[in-house]
N, C-alpha and C positions, 0 to 999 in steps of 0.2 A: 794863717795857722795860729793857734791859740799859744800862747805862751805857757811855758813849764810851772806847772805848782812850786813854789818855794817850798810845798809841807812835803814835796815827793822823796825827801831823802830822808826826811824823816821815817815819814810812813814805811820805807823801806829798810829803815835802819831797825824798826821798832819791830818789825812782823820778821826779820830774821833774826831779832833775838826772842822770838816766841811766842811775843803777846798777840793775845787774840783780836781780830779786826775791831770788836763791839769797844775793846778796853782801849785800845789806838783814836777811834772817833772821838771818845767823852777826852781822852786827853790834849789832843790837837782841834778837838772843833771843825772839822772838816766833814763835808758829804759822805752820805754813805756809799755813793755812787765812783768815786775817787777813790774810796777804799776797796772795792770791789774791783777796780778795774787795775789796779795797780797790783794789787795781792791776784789775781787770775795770773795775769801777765809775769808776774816774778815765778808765782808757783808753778807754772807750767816748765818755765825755763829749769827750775829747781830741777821737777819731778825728770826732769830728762836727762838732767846732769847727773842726779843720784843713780838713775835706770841704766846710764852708761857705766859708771864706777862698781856696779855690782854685777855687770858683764861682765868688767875686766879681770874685776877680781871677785866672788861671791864669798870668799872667807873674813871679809873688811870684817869688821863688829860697827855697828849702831856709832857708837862713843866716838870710832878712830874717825867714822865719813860725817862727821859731825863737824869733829872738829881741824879736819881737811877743808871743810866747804864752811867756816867761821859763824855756824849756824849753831842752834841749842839742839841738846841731843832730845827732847821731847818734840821740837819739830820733823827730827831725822826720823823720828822714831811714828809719827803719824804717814809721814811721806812713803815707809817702805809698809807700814801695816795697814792703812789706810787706802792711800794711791793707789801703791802698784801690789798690793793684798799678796807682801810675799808673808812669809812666817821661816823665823830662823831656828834650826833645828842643831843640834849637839852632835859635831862630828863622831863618829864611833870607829872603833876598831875592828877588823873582821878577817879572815884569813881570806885569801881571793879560794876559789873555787875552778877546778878545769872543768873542760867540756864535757868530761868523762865524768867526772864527781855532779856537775850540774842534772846532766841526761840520768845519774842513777838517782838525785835526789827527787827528781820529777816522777820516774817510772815507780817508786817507793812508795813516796808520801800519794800516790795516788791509790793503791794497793792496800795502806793502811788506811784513808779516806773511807773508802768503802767498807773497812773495817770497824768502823766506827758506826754505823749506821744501824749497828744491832746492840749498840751498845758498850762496846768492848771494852770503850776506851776506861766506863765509868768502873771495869774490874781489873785493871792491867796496873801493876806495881812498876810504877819508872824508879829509877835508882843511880845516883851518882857520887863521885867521891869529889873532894873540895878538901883545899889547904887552906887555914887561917892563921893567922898571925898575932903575937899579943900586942903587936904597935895598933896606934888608932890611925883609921885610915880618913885621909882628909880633902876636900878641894881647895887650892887655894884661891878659884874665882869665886866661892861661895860664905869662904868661911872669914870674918872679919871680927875687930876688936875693936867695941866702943872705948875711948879711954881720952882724954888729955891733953898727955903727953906720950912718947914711944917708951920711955919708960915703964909707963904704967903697966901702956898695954904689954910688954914684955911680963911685966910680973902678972900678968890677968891670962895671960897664954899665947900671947903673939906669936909665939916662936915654935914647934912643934919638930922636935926632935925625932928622929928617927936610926936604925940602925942599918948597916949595908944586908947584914943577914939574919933578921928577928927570930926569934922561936916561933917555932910553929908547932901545926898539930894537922894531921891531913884525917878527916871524917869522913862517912859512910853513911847516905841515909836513903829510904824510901820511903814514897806515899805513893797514895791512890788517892778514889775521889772521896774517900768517906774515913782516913787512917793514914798513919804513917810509922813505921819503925821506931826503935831507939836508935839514936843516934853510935855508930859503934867508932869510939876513937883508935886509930891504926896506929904499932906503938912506932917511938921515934927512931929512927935510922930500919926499919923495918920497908923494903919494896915492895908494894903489891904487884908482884908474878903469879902465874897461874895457881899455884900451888897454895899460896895465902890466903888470895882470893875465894877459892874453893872451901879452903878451911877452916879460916876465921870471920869470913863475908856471906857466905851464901852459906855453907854446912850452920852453923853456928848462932848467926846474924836475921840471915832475911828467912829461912823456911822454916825454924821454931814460931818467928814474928806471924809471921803469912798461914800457914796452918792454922794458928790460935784462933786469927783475925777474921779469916774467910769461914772458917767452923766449916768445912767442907765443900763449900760451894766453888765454882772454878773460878780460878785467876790465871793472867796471866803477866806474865813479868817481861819485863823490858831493862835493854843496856846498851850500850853507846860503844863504838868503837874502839878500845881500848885494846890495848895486845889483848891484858886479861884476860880479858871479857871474851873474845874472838879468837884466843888459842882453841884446840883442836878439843882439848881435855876440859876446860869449862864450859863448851859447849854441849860436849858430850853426857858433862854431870848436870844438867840441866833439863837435857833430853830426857836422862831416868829420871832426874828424881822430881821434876814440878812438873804441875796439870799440863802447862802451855807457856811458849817464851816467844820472844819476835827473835828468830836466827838471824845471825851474823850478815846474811847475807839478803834480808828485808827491812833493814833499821838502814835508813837515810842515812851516807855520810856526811861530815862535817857537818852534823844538822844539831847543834848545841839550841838552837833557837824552837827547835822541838821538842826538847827536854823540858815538861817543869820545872826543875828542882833548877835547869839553868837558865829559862828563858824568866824566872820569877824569884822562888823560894830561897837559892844561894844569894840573891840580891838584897832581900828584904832581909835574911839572918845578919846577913852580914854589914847590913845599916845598922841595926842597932847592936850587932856584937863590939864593933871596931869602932863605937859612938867615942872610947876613950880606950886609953890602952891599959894591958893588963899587963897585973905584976908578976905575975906565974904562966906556967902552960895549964899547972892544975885551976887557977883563978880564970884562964880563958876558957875550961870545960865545961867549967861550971857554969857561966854565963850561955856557952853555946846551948847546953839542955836545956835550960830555964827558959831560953827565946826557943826553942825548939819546941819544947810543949806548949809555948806561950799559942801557937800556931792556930789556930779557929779550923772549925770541923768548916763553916762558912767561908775563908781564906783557902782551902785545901779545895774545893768541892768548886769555886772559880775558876781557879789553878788550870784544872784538868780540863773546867768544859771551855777552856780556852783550845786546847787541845788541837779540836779539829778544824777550828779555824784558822788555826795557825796552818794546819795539810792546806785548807783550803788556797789562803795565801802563798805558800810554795809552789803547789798548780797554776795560780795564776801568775808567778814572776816565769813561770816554764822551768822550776827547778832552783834559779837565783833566790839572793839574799832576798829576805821581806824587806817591806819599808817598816820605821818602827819609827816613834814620836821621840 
């Protein structure tokens, strides 16, 4: 039996701190054949080791099984996207779903599927309300401070204060594929109950907008489960007074992820509204219209024909949550 390489601990030291086999050769002078057979044999061991610790736990991060396993985190990081071709994806939040809310989003989104196939969806006004804040809202795994010293970065913004209860401001808006509302801001300590709703949202708000916009042609409008919205009396003001509406009892529950304005439009406003905080409520309105019309007829008209791909995707989970990137 052939005696151990003297360079074998090297070679071994060098390729789990990262460097590549080609830069390990020219540095030690050794075979290429030595360094193949040694980097197989370790990397195999690696790739099984790491394959096991992402069984145990699959929430680890890259950085922490890195530096568990006293490896570089650009090798950890080939091994699980490379090897074993996982991709790590951003936990989210979601409300669970019963069997009963599951079975009606299934039988629903199937219903509105086919409703779509004539088009419908490209003339149907969806519509949601959303609170904003005038703090900036921030990540703190994303958001960093070149500087120094910690000093510095404090005076540069390291620190980002916040309040337990900020002003806010709760808004009103809708689109379609082609148009969208003014934005109608709901005033402060003011509840939307049916009665509001009716009076300064829909009387006031969406069917002077929707009349003007459609010039006659039919639409039809869409809402989301809310009391509001699903009281007995705004459904009934609905009934009389617009062309066509999805009743209370054909709109998928718990299905926020069917909404534009929630599964897209609240998101993207609300990146660059809350990019910095504002001084006022009246300073955060004003921001909110400006990125509200900032809005591309192109960006709205995605939006929607996302729409029924998304019904598509709810049929295929059998009603469950989509998968989403």
């Amino acid at each position: 039996m052939a005696p151990p390489s003297p360079h074998r601990s090297s070679i071994l030291n060098l390729f789990k701190a990262g460097v590549p086999p080609v830069d390990i050769i020219k540095r030690l002078g050794v075979p290429s054949t030595m360094i193949r057979f040694l980097v197989s044999k370790s990397l195999a061991h690696r790739i099984k080791a790491v394959k096991e610790r992402i069984r145990r736990n699959p929430h680890r991060s890259i950085r922490k099984m890195a530096k568990g396993m006293k490896i570089s985190s650009r090798s950890m990081g080939r091994i699980v996207k490379d090897k074993l071709k996982l991709t790590c994806y951003r936990v989210r939040k979601a409300a669970s779903l019963s069997e009963a809310t599951t079975k009606k989003r299934l039988e629903r989104s199937k219903k509105l599927l086919q409703r779509t196939r004539n088009g419908e969806h490209l003339v149907t006004v969806f519509s949601d309300e959303k609170l904003f804040t005038v703090q900036a809202e921030f990540n703190p795994q994303n958001h960093r401070v070149l500087a120094e010293t910690s000093e510095e970065a404090f005076a540069n913004g390291r620190t980002i204060h916040q309040a337990s209860h900020p002003a806010s401001v709760m808004v009103f808006g809708a689109v379609c594929a082609d148009g969208k509302s003014p934005l109608l801001f709901v005033d402060q300590g003011v509840k939307i109950n049916k009665e509001v709703y009716i009076s300064q949202i829909l009387e006031k708000t969406l069917l002077p907008w929707a009349q003007k916009h459609f010039n006659g042609r039919r639409w039809v409008f869409q809402q989301d489960g809310a009391p509001a919205h699903t009281a007995k009396l705004s459904q009934q003001w609905c009934e009389t007074h617009l062309p066509a509406f999805i009743p209370k009892d054909e709109w998928p529950p718990s299905s926020p992820d069917l909404n534009p304005l929630d599964y897209s439009i609240w998101g993207v406003l609300q990146n660059k509204v809350n990019a910095k905080p504002h001084s006022s409520i009246e300073a955060l309105k004003k921001t909110l219209v400006k990125e509200w019309d900032a809005l591309s007829p192109e960006y709205l008209r995605a939006t929607i024909d996302a729409y029924p791909r998304r019904l598509r995707a709810v049929i295929e989970k059998r009603g469950g949550r989509m998968e989403q990137d």
